[in-house]
C-alpha positions, 0 to 999 in steps of 0.5 A: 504498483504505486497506484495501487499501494497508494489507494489500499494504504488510503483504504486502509488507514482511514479504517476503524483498525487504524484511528489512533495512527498517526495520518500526517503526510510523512507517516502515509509517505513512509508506509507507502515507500515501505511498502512498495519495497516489500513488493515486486515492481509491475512496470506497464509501458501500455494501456492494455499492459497497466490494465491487466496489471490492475486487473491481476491486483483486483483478484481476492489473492493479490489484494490480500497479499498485499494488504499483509504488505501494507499492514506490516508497513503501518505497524512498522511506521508506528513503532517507529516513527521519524517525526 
């Protein structure tokens, strides 16, 4: 889940959406954290077991639910910033 909140959280901030937040490590590190609390863990103890995990997250449903996750975390992180 790690890997995938942080590869959509890159995706996202580096979009027109987001340019005037703040990109500086502790701000990204925040809304990953964030974010991985809101959603349930996948752990994957195999190869076959990570990749229908990843496979499950490519599906437009799961993306987009998670996106909300993330998109919630990044205004939350901006309102209220710890640096």
């Amino acid at each position: 889940m790690e890997e995938i909140v942080e590869t959509f959280v890159d995706i996202l901030m580096s979009g027109p959406e987001y340019q005037t937040f703040c990109k500086c490590k502790k701000c990204r590190v925040d809304v990953i954290a964030l974010s991985l609390n809101g959603l349930p863990p996948q752990y994957a103890t195999t190869e076959e077991n990570r990749k229908m995990i990843f496979t499950s997250f490519n599906e437009a449903g799961m993306r987009k639910w998670v996106n909300k996750r993330i998109i919630n975390s990044i205004h939350l992180v901006s309102k209220y910033p710890k640096h």
